[in-house]
Rosetta silent file (secondary structure, phi, psi, omega in degrees, C-alpha in Angstrom):
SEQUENCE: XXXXXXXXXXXXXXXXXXXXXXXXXXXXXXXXXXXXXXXXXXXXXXXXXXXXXXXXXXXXXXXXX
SCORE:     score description
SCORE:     0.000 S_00000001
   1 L     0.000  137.510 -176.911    0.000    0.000    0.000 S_00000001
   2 E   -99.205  133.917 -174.962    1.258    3.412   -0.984 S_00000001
   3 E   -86.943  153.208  163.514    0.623    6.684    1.579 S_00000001
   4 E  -137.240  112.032 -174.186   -0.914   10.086    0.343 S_00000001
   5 E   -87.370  100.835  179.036   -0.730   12.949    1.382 S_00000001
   6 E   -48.610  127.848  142.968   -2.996   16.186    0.733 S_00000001
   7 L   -34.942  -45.972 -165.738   -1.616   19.230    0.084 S_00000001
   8 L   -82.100  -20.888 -168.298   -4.277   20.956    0.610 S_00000001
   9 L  -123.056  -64.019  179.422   -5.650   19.671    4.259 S_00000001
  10 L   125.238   52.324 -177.743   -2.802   17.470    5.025 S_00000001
  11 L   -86.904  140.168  147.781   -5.498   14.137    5.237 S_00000001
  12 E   -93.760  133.995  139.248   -3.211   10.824    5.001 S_00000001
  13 E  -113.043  171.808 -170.697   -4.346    8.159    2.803 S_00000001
  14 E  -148.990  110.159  166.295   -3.113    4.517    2.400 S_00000001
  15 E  -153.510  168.799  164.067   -4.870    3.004   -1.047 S_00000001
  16 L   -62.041  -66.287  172.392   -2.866    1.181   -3.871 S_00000001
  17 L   -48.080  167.839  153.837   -3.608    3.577   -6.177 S_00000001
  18 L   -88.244  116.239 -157.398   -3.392    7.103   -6.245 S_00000001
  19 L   -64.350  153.200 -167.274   -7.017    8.226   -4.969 S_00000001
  20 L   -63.662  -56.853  178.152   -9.733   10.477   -7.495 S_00000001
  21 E  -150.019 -154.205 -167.154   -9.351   13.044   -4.609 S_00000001
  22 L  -120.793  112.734  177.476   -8.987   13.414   -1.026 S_00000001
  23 L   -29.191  -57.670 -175.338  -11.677   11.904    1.337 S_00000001
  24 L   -85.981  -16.776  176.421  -11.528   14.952    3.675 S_00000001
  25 L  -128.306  -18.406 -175.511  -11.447   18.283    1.750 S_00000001
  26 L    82.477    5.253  175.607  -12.008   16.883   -2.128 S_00000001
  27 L   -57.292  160.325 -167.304   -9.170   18.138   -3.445 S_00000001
  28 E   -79.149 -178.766 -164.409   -8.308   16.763   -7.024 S_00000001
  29 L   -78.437    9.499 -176.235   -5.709   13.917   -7.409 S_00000001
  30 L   -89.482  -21.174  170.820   -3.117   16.315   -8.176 S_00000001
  31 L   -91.901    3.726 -172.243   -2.689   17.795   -4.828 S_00000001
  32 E   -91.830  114.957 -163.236   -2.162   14.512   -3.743 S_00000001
  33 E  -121.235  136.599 -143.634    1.504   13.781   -3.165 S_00000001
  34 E  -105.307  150.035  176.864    2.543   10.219   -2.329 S_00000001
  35 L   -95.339  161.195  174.598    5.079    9.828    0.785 S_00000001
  36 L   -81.876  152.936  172.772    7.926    7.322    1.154 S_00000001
  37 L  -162.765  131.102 -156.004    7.693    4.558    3.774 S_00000001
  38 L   -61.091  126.612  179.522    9.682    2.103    5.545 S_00000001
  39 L   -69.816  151.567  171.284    9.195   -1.218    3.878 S_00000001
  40 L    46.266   50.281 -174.015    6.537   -3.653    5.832 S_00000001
  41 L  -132.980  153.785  174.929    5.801   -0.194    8.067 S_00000001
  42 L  -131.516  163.526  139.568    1.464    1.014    7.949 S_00000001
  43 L   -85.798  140.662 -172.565    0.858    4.250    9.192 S_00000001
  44 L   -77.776  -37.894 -139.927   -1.653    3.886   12.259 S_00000001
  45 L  -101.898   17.934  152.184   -3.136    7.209   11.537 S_00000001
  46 L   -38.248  137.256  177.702   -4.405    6.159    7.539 S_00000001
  47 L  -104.595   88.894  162.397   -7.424    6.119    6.260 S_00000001
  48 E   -68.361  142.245 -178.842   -8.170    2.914    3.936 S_00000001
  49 L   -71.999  173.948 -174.746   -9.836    2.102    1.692 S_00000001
  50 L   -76.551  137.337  176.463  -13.074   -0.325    2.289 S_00000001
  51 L   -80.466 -169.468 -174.007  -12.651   -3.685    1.160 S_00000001
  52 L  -108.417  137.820  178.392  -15.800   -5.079   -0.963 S_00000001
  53 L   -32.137  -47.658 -146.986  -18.171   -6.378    0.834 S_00000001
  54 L   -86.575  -43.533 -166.970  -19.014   -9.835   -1.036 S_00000001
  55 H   -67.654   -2.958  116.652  -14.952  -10.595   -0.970 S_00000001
  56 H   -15.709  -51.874  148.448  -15.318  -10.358    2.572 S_00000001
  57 H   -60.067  -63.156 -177.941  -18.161  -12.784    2.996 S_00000001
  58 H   -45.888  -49.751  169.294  -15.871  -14.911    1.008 S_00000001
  59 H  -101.238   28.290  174.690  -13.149  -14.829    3.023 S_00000001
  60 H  -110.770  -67.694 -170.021  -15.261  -14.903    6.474 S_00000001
  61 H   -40.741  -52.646  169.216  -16.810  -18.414    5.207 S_00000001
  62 H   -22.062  -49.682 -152.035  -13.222  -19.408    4.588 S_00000001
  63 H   -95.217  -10.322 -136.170  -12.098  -18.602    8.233 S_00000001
  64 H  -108.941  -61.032  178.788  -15.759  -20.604    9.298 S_00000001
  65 L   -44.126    0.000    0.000  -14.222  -23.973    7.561 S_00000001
């Protein structure tokens, strides 16, 4: 997972991608500047994205077995 950082509010994100905009103020993806990080390091204080629901179900039946 890659971190992102607004410019504009200074929101952290954690997605693969680089995000459309910024969750907390909307800025476009352009103010969005991605940070460096310590391999096999998270940030605690990220915001992620949601995983999809059904693959989820999928892997909670999994863990049931």
């Amino acid at each position: 997972m890659a971190i992102w950082k607004c410019q504009e509010c200074g929101n952290i994100l954690e997605n693969r991608c680089k995000p459309g905009k910024c969750k907390a103020c909307g800025a476009v993806k352009d103010k969005l500047i991605k940070e460096e990080q310590e391999k096999g390091q998270k940030r605690k204080d990220a915001i992620t994205t949601q995983a999809n629901p059904k693959t989820q179900r999928n892997k909670d039946k999994k863990a049931k077995k």
